[in-house]
Structures are given as structure tokens and as C-alpha cells.
VEXDREN-2710 file (C-alpha; in Angstrom, 1 decimal):
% VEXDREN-2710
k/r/px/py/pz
1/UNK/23.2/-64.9/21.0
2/UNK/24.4/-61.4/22.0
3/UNK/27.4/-59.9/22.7
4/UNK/27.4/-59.9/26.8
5/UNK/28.6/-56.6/28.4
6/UNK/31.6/-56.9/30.5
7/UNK/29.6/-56.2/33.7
8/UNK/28.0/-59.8/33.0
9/UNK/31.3/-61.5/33.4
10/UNK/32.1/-60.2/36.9
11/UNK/32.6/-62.1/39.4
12/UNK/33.4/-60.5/43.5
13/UNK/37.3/-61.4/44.2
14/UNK/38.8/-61.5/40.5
15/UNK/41.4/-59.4/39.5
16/UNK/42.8/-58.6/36.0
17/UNK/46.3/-57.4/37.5
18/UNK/48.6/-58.3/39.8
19/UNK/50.2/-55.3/41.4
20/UNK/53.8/-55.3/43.7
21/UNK/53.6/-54.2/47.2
22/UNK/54.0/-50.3/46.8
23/UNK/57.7/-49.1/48.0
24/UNK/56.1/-45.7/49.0
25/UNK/53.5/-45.3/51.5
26/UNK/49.9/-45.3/49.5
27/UNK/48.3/-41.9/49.3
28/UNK/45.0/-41.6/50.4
29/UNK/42.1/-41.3/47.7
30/UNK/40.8/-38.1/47.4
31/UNK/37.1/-38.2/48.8
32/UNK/35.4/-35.9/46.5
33/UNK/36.8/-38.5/43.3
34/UNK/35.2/-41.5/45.3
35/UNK/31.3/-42.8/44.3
36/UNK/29.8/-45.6/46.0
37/UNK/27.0/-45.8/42.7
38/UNK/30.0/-46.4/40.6
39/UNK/30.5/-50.5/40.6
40/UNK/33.1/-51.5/38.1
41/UNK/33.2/-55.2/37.2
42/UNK/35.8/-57.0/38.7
43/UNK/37.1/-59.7/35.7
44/UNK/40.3/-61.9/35.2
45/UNK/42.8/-60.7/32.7
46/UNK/41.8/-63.5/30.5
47/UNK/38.4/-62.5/30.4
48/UNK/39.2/-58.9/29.6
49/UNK/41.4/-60.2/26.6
50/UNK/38.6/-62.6/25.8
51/UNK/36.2/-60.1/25.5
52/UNK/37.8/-57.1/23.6
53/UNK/39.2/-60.1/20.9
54/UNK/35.5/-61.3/20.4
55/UNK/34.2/-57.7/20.3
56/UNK/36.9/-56.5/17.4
57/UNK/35.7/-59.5/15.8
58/UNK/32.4/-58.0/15.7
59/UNK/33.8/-55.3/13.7
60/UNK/34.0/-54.6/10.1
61/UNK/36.9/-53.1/8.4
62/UNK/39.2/-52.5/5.4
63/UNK/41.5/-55.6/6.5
64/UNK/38.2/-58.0/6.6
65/UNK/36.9/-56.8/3.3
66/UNK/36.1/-54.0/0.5
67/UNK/33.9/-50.6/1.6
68/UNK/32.1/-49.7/-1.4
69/UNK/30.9/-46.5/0.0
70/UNK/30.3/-44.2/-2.8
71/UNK/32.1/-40.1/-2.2
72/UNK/34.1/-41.8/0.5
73/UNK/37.0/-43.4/-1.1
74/UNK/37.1/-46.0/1.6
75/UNK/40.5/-48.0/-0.2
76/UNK/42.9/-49.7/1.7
77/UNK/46.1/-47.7/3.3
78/UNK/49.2/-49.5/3.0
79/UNK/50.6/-50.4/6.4
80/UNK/54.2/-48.6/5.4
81/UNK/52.7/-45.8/5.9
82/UNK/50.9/-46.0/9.2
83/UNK/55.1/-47.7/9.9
84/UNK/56.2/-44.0/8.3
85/UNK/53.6/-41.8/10.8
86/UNK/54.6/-43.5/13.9
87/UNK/58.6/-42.7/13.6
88/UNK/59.2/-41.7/17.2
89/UNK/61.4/-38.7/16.1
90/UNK/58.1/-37.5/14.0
91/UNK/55.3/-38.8/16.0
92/UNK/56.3/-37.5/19.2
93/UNK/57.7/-34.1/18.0
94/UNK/56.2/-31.5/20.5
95/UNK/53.7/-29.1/18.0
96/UNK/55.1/-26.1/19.9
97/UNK/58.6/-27.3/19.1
98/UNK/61.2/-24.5/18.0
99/UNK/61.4/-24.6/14.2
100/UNK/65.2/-24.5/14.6
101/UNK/64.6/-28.1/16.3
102/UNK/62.0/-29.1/13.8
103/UNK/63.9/-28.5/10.6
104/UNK/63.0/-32.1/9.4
105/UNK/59.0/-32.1/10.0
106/UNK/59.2/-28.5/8.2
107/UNK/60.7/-29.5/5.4
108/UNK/58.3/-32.6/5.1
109/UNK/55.6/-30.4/5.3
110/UNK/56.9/-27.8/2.5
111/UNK/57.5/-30.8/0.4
112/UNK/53.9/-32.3/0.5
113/UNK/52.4/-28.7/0.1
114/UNK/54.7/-28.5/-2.6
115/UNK/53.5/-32.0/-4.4
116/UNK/50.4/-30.8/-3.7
117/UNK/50.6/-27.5/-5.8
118/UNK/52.0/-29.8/-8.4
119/UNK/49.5/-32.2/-8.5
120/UNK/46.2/-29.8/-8.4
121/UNK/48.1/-27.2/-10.6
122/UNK/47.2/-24.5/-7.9
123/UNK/50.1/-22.0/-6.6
124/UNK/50.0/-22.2/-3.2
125/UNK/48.8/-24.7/-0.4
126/UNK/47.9/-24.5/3.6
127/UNK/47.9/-27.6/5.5
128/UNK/46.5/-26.2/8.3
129/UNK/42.6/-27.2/8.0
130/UNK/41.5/-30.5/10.0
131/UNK/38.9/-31.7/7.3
132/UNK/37.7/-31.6/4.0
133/UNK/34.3/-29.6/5.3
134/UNK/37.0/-27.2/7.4
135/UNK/38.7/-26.7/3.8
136/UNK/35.5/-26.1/2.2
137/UNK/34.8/-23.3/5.0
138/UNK/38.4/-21.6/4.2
139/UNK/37.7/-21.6/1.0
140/UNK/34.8/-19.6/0.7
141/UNK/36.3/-17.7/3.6
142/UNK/39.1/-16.5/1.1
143/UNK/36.7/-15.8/-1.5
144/UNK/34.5/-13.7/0.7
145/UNK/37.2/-11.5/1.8
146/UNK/39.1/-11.7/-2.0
147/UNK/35.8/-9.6/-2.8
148/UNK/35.7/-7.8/0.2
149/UNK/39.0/-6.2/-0.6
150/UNK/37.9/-5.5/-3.8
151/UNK/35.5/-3.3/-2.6
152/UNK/32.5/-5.8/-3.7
153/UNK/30.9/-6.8/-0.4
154/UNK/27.7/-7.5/-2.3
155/UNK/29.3/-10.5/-3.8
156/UNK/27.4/-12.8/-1.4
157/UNK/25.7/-15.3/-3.5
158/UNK/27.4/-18.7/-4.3
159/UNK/25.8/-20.7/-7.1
160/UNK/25.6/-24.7/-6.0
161/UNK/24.9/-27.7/-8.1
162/UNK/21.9/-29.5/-6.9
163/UNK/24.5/-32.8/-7.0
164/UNK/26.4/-31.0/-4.4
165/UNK/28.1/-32.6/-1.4
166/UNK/25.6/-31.5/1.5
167/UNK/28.3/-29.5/2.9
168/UNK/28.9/-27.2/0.1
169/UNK/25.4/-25.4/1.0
170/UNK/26.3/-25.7/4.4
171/UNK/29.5/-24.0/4.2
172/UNK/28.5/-21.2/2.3
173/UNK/25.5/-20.8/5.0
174/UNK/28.1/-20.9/8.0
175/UNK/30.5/-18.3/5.9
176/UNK/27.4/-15.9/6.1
177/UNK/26.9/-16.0/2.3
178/UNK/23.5/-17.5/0.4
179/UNK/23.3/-19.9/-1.8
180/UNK/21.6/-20.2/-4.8
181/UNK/20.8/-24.2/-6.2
182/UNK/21.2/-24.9/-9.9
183/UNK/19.2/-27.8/-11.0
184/UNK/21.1/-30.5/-13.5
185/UNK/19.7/-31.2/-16.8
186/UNK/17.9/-34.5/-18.1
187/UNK/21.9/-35.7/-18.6
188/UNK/22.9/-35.1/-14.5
189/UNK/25.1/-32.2/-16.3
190/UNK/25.0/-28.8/-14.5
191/UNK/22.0/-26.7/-16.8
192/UNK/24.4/-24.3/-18.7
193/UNK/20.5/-22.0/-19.3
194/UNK/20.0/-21.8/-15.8
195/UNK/23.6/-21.0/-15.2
196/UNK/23.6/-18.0/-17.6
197/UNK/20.4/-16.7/-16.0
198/UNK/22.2/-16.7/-12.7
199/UNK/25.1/-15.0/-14.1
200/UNK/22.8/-12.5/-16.0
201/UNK/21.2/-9.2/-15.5
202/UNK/21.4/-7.6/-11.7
203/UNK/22.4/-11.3/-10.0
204/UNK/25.6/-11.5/-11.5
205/UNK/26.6/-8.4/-9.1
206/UNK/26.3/-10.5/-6.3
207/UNK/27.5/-13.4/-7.7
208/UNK/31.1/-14.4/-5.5
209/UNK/31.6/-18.1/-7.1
210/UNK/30.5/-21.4/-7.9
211/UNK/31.4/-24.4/-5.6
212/UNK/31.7/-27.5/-8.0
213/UNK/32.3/-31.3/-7.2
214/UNK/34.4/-33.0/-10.2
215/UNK/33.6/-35.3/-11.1
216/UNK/30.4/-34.9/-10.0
217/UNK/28.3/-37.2/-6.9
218/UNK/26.8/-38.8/-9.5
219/UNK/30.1/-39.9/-10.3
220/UNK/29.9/-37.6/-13.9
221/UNK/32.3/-35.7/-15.7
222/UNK/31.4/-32.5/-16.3
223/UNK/31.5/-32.4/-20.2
224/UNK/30.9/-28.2/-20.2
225/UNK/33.3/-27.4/-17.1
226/UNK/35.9/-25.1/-19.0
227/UNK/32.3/-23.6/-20.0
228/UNK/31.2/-23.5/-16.5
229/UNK/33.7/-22.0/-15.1
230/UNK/34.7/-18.7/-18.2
231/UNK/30.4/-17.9/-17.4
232/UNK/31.3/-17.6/-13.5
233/UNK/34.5/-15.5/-14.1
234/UNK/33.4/-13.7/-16.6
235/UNK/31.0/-11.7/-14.1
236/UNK/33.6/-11.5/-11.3
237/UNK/33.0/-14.7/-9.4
238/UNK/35.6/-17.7/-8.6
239/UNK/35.3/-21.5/-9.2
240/UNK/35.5/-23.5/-6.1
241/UNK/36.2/-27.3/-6.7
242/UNK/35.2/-30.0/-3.8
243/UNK/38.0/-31.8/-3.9
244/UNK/36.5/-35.1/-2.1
245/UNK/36.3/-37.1/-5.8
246/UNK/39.5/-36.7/-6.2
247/UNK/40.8/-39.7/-6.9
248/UNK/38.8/-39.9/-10.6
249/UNK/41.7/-37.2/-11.1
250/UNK/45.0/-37.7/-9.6
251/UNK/48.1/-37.0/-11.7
252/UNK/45.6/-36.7/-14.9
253/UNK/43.7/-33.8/-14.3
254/UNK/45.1/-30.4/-12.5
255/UNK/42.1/-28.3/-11.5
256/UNK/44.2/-25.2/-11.5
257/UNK/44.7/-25.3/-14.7
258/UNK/41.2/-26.3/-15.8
259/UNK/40.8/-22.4/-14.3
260/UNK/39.7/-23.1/-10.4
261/UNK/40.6/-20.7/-8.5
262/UNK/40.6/-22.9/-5.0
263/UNK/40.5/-26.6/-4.1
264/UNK/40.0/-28.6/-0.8
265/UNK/41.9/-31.8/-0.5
266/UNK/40.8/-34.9/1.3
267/UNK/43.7/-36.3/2.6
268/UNK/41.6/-38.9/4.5
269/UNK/40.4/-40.5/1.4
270/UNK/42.8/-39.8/-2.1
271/UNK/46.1/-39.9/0.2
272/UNK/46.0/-43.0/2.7
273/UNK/44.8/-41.7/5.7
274/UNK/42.5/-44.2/7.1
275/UNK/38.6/-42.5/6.9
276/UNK/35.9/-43.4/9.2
277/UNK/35.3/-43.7/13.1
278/UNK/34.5/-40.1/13.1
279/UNK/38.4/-39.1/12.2
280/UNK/40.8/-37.7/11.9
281/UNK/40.6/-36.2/8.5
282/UNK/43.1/-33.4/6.8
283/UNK/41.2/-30.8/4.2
284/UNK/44.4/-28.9/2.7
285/UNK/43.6/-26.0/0.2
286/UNK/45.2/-25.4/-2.5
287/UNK/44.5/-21.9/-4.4
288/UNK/46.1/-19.8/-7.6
289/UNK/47.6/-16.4/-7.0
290/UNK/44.4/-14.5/-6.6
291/UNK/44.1/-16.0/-3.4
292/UNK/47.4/-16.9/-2.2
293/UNK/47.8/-14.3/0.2
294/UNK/44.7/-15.2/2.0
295/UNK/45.4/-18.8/2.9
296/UNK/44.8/-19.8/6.4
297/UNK/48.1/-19.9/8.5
298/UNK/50.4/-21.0/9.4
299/UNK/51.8/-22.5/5.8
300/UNK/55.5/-23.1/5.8
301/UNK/58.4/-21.2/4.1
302/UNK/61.4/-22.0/2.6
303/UNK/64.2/-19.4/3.3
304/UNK/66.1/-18.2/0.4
305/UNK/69.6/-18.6/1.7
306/UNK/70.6/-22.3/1.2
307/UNK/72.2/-23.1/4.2
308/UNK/75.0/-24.7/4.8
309/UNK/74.8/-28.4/6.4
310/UNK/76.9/-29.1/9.7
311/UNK/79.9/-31.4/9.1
312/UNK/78.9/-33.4/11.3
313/UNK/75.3/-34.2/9.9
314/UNK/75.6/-34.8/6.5
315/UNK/72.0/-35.4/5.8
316/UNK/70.9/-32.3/7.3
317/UNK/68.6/-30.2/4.6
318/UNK/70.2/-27.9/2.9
319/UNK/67.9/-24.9/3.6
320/UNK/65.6/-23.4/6.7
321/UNK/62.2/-23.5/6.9
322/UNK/60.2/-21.4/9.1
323/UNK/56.6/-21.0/9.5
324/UNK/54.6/-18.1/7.8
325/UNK/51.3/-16.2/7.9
326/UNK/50.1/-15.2/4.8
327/UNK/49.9/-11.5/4.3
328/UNK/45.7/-11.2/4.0
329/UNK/45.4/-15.1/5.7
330/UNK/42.1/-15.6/7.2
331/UNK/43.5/-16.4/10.1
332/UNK/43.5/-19.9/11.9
333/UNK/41.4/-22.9/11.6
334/UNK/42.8/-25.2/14.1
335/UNK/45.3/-25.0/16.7
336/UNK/48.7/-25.7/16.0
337/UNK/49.2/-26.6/12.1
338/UNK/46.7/-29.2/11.0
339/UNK/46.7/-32.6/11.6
340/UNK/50.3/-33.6/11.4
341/UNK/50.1/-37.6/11.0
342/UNK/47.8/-37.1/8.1
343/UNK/50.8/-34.8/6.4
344/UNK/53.2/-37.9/7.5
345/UNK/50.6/-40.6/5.7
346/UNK/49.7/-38.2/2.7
347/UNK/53.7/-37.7/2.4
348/UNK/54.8/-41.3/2.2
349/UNK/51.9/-42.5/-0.1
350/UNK/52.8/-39.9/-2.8
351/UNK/56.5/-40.6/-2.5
352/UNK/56.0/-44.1/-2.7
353/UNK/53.7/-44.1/-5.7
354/UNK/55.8/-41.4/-7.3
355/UNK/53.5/-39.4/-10.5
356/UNK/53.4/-42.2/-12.5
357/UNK/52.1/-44.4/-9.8
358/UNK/49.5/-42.2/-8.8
359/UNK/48.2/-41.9/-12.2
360/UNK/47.6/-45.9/-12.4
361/UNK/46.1/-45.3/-9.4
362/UNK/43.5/-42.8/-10.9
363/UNK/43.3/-45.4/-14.0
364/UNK/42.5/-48.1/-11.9
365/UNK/40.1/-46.7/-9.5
366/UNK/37.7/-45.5/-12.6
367/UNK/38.3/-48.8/-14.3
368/UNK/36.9/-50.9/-11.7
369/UNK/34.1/-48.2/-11.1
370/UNK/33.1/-48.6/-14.9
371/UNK/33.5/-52.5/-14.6
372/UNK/31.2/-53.3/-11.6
373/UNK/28.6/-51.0/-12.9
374/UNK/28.8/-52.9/-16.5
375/UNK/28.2/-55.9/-14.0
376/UNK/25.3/-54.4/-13.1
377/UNK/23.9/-53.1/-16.0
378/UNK/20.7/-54.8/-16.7
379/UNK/19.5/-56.1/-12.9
380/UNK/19.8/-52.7/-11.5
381/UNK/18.9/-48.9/-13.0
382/UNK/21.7/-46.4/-14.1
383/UNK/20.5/-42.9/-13.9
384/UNK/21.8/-40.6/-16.3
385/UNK/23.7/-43.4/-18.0
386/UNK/24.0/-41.2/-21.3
387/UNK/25.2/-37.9/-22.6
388/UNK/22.8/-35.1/-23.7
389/UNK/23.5/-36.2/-27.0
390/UNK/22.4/-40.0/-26.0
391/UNK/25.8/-41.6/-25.9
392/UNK/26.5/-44.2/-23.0
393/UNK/28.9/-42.6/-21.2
394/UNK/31.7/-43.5/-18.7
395/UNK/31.3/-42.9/-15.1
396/UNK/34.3/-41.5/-13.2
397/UNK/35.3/-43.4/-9.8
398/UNK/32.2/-44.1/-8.7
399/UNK/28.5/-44.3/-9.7
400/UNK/25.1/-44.4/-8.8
401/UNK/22.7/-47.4/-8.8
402/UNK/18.8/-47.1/-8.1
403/UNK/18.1/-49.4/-5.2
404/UNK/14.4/-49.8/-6.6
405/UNK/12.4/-52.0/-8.9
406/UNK/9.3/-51.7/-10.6
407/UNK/8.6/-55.1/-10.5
408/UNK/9.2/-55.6/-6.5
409/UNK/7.4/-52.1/-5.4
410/UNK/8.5/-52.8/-2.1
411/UNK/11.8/-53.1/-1.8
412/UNK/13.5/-50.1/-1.3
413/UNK/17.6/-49.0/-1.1
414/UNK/17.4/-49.2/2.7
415/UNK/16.6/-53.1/2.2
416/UNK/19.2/-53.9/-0.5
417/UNK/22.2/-52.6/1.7
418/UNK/21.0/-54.3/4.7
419/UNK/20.5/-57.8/3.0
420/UNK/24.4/-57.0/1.7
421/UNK/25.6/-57.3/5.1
422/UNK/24.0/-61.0/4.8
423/UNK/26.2/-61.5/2.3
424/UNK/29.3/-60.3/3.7
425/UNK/29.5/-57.1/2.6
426/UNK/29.3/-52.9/3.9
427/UNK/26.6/-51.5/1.8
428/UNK/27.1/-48.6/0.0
429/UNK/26.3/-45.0/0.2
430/UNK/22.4/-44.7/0.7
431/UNK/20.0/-41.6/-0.2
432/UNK/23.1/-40.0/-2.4
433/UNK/23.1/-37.9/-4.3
434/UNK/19.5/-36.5/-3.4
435/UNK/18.3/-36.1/-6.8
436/UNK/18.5/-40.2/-7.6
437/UNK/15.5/-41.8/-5.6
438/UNK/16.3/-44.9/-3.6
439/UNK/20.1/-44.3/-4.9
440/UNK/22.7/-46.5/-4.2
441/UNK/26.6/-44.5/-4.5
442/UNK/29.2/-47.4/-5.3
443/UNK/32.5/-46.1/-5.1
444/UNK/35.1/-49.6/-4.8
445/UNK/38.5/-47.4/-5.5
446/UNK/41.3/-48.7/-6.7
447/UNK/42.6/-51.3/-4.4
448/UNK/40.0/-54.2/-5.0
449/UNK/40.6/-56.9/-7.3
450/UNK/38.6/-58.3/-10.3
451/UNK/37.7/-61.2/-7.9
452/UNK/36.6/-59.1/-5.3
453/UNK/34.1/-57.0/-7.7
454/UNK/32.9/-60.1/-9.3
455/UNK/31.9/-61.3/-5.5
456/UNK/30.1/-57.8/-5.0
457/UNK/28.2/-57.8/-8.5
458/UNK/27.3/-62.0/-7.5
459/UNK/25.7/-60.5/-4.5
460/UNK/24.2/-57.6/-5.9
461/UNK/22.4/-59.4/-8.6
462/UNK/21.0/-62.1/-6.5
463/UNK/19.7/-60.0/-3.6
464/UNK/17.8/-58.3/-7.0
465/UNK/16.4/-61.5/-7.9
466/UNK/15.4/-62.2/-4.0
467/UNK/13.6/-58.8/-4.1
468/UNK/11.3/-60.2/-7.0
469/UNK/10.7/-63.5/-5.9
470/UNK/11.3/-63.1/-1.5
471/UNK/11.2/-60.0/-0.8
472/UNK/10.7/-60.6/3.1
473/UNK/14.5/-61.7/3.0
474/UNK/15.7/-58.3/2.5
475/UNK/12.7/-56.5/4.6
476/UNK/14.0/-58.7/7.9
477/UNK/17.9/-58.1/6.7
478/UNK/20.3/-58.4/8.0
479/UNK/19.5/-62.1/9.5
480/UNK/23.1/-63.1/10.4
481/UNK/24.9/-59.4/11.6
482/UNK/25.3/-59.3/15.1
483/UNK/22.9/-56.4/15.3
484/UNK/19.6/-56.6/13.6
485/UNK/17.9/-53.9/11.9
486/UNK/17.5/-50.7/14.1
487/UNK/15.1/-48.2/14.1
488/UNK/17.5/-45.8/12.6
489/UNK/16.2/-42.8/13.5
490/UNK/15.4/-43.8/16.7
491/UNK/18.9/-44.7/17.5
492/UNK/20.1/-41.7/16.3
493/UNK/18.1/-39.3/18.1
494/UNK/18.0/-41.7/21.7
495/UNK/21.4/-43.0/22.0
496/UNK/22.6/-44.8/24.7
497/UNK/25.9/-44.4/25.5
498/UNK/26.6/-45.1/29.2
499/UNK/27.0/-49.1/31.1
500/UNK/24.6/-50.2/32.5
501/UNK/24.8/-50.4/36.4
502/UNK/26.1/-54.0/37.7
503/UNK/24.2/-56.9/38.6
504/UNK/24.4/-58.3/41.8
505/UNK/26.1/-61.4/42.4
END
């Protein structure tokens, strides 16, 4: 039975409030605000509640169970820090406010940019960009005008995996640079031959970087990155990392000092900043000195001159912090400063976990990557599930499945994920990475237990058996979802987002 709409449950006469008599006289509606085709539903309070409880139940989310979405590091965010982002004093600072009345948000932010730098390895980092595609952009905004400066405006090609994120090629496009693919080799590695071509002969003029994912969407480490990246420099051109897989690196790996020259973090996914419903998301960059001064502004700045604390406020910080444009900065990518409660979330995770925490952390999202995909070794295929040299190898955070079987020709991913939500769970990542046909991305991050994976693999491995022997189950999936199986592109493209008008009585 579906869902009814809230216009079903009206009824002329009820009322979900119960208003004083006004002590003012009432103003009269302003007529050009009235509309006679505008009926809302007239419901009882306890219907409204009714209504909204049964429709939340409807949802599905990080409380009810895992999100095994594979490049989204869908983990769960401790509550302490959602408690830490809505301190009034922080929450409800005015963006415009004085710095002089804002010492204590500046200082928070200087920290975390600081931690930041420490973590990555990179010199300097800006706050300011409002995703991890927006970080992308300022990125290779940086490195255009790094050339630029240089006196190489020719520099306008950026070399791009073909295991890329789909908005690496996008950004480079929107930065008004061209992109050139690299394919991988039979091992998902990046082809080191076709990289020295591009950096060869008249190309490797107009070569101004390489954007890299690490480890890679296949979920790979990249065996020949310090290679990778002395071929791109070595003709003049910078190493961009996509910072999105993040969490397969975290207080073990420091991209900066791998040689990257600039880094995009997502604070929405490795920091606790809840990701999904279309935001909000945080995409700090991080870069070395080469590119410090063209950071997109405002960053903060720490004064000097300690200064003294007021004998009166004994906690006060013992130094001023102002706000700063870098002296070549690309300018703004956001009004204001970046999204704030992000920097409040990302702050209190790392200060709670501390570097030693956040390395388990790392340790224990790959482990239980490497574990559900030994779970599922034998039902399901492992693409590039060895080294060039043969060797199995270990996957990073996440890896990729292929939702396909030679024996049930008619099954495809599409089916597998919807028979999951059957089972209880969100499917993963489809159609990702695009060189893996039918491929399922499992990412299940580090805050799922044993018992949780071994449910996941369980389900896994029977709808594989049900593909072989009933493979109509998973063609009509999902059977028990409140929503059946839409045409997706159809709802995609015709979406229909307004109420419908009320029925008469």
C-alpha cells in the first residue's frame, strides 16, 4: 500500500494549530500574495505528526544501516560532533562578523587548516571552497595561472587516468584547459609507455599537470606513483591528487611529500561531515610552496605578535588572527569563507581521534575493505585482482566487484543492487569506474563491524546464487521497498516535483 499524500488526509474544518486571539488588530492580506487555485489540506496536528514519522520511516540512513557506496565514504559521523557544530556561540556567529569579535572561529579555522597541512604534508591550505569538485576547479585554477606567470600559457593540456573521478575531466574542461585520457594497463595501473609518450617530444610543451586519484577508483594503489609523478615534473607540469579516497591514507600517507603539488580534501566524506542529500560538502586545498600564493581567499593568518590575554578572560588565545588574501590568489570561490559547520565537524573529529586515532582509522577502513572482498572472492569477479607481475594484491578502502555472470547472462549490476534493497541493504556504487563493465564500487569504511560485513557478504552471495537459479527475483527487485523499480531515466529527465491539486471532499 502506498504512501498517501498529505492532501488525502484532509478533511474541511481541521486544524493543526490552535492560535490566541491576536492583541493587535489583524493586517489585511496582501491581494497580489492571495490564489484561489492554491488549496492546502486542512489536517489535525496528529495527523501531520503521523504522517512525517511514517514518511522518515520510509527513509534509509546511516543510523538504520551501513552505505556501502564505493568513492563516497558514506561512514557514520559521531553525534559529538554534530553536538560540537551546533554551539550557539559558533553556529550562530554572523559570517560578516568583525574578526576582532570572531577571534575564537579564526583561530578554529587556522588550527584545522593547520592539521590539515600536517596531515597531507602540503604547506599551505584554503578553506574556502564549498565541495570537493569546487576544490578540484581551484586547483587546476592555480596551476593554470602558476604557468601563466611563468610565461607558459601553452601549458594547457592535463593528462587524466581513464580511472578518473568523472569530475577530474570535467574540471579541467570548465578551467578552459584540454584533457588528454591515459588508458591503464592489463593491471588497472596508470600505462607508464603511454605516459612517457605524452610527456615526450612537442606535447610535453603543453603539458601543465596530471590530476591523479590515490588510491585509485578501482580502489588500487598506484605501485609506480613516485614514477608518475618525477615523468610529469620533469617536463614542467604539476601532480594534482583527487583527494576524495582519502581515507585509504589518513595519518599514513602525506601526498605532499610523495611530490603532489596540490590536493583537494573532502571534508564531507574523510572528516565526519554527513555526505548525501545533495549537501553540504567542504573541498579544502591543500598545496606546497609553488602554489601557495595562489590559493583562493580568504585563508586565515596568524599575526606574529603574541598577544597578550585580558585579565579578565583567561582563556582568551594568545595571538590575533585576521583573514588574508593570498598575494597571486585566484580570487573567490564562494561567498563568505567556505562552509563553516563543515570546518566545526572536520575540527572536532580530528581533535577527537588525535594522529594516532586517525591512523587506526585508515587501518581499519582498508581492513574491512580487503575482508568483505575476500568474502566475495569466488561468487563474484575481481577485476585487476593482481599486480603486473601476477601477485594478488591488496585493495585500498574500497574495491570493485563485477555485477555479472557468465552463467546467468541476464542479470546485470542494475539487478544485483536492486534485489539488495530486498535484503535490507543500499546498494553500492553502480557503472563505476567506467572501465569495469557491470561494476559494482564497495567502499564499507571504517565504522562497520565484522557482523555487519558478514550480513552484507550473506546477502551478496545468495542474491548470486538467485541469479543462477531465479533470476526473475532480481529482474522484478526490489519486491518489498516502498518504491518499486523506476524507469530511471525516465525519472530523471520527467521529474515531478510539485502536489498534486486537492481532492474534493
Amino acid at each position: 500500500m502506498s504512501e498517501p499524500i498529505i492532501y488525502d488526509l484532509s478533511t474541511p474544518g481541521r486544524s493543526g494549530v490552535n492560535l490566541p486571539a491576536p492583541d493587535v488588530p489583524p493586517a489585511p492580506l496582501p491581494n497580489e500574495l492571495l490564489r484561489d487555485d492554491l488549496p492546502l489540506p486542512e489536517v489535525g496536528e496528529l495527523q501531520v505528526v503521523r504522517h512525517f514519522v511514517r514518511l522518515s520511516q520510509l527513509n534509509y540512513s546511516i543510523d538504520t544501516g551501513l552505505y556501502p557506496l564505493g568513492s563516497c565514504t558514506m561512514k557514520y559521523n559521531p553525534k559529538v560532533n554534530e553536538d560540537a557544530a551546533r554551539l550557539p556561540g559558533l553556529a550562530q556567529l554572523h559570517p560578516l562578523a568583525d574578526p576582532d569579535s570572531c577571534q575564537g572561529a579564526l583561530m578554529l579555522m587556522h588550527e584545522l587548516q593547520s592539521w590539515l597541512g600536517e596531515i597531507s604534508g602540503f604547506d599551505a591550505v584554503s578553506l574556502t571552497p564549498a565541495a570537493g569538485a569546487q576544490g578540484e576547479f581551484a586547483g587546476i585554477l592555480m596551476i593554470r595561472q602558476y604557468h601563466i606567470d611563468r610565461g607558459e600559457p601553452q601549458r594547457d593540456i592535463i593528462l587524466v587516468p581513464d580511472s578518473a573521478h568523472g569530475t577530474n575531466p570535467a574540471t579541467v574542461t570548465m578551467a578552459g584547459l584540454r584533457v588528454q585520457q591515459l588508458p591503464a594497463n592489463a593491471a588497472g595501473e596508470v600505462d607508464l609507455a603511454a605516459l612517457r609518450e605524452a610527456c615526450s617530444g612537442e606535447n610535453a610543451k603543453h603539458v601543465a599537470g596530471m590530476m591523479m586519484t590515490m588510491p585509485s577508483t578501482l580502489g588500487l594503489f598506484e605501485p609506480s606513483i613516485v614514477q608518475v609523478i618525477e615523468l610529469v615534473q620533469s617536463v614542467g607540469g604539476l601532480m594534482y591528487m583527487d583527494g576524495a579516497n582519502m581515507n585509504a591514507l589518513m595519518a599514513v600517507v602525506k601526498p605532499g611529500k610523495l611530490g603532489f603539488d596540490c590536493m583537494h580534501y573532502n571534508l564531507h566524506k574523510t572528516f565526519s561531515t554527513p555526505h548525501g542529500g545533495g549537501g553540504p560538502g567542504s573541498g579544502a586545498v591543500g598545496v606546497n610552496d609553488k602554489l601557495r600564493d595562489y590559493l583562493p581567499g580568504p585563508v586565515v593568518r596568524r599575526d606574529d605578535a603574541p598577544v597578550a590575554a585580558p585579565a579578565d578572560d583567561k582563556d582568551a588565545p594568545g595571538w590575533r588572527y585576521d583573514w588574508h588574501m593570498p598575494a597571486k590568489s585566484i580570487g573567490r570561490l564562494k561567498a563568505f569563507a567556505g562552509n563553516f559547520g563543515m570546518h566545526l565537524r572536520a575540527y572536532a573529529y580530528i581533535r577527537a581521534y588525535g594522529g594516532e586515532g586517525l591512523r587506526q582509522v585508515t587501518r581499519c577502513a582498508v581492513l574491512n575493505a580487503n575482508y568483505l572482498r575476500e568474502k566475495l572472492r569466488g561468487e563474484y569477479a575481481l577485476p585487476y585482482d593482481q599486480t603486473a607481475a601476477g601477485a594478488r594484491r591488496y585493495c585500498g578502502h574500497e574495491f570493485v566487484v563485477r555485477g555479472a555472470f557468465d552463467d546467468a547472462p541476464g542479470v546485470h549490476a542494475l539487478d544485483i543492487s536492486k534485489r539488495l534493497i530486498d535484503y535490507g541493504f543500499h546498494p553500492p556504487t553502480n557503472y563505476f569506474p567506467l572501465i569495469v563493465p557491470e561494476a559494482l564500487l564497495i567502499e564499507p569504511t571504517e565504522t562497520e563491524t565484522k557482523d555487519d560485513l558478514d550480513e552484507l557478504a550473506e546477502a551478496m552471495r545468495a542474491i548470486a546464487k538467485e541469479a543462477r537459479d531465479q533470476p526473475q527475483l532480481l529482474h522484478d527487485a526490489p519486491s518489498s521497498a516502498p518504491v518499486r523499480r523506476l524507469d530511471e531515466a525516465k525519472a530523471a529527465r520527467q521529474l515531478h516535483l510539485c502536489c498534486p491539486a486537492a481532492r474534493p471532499a
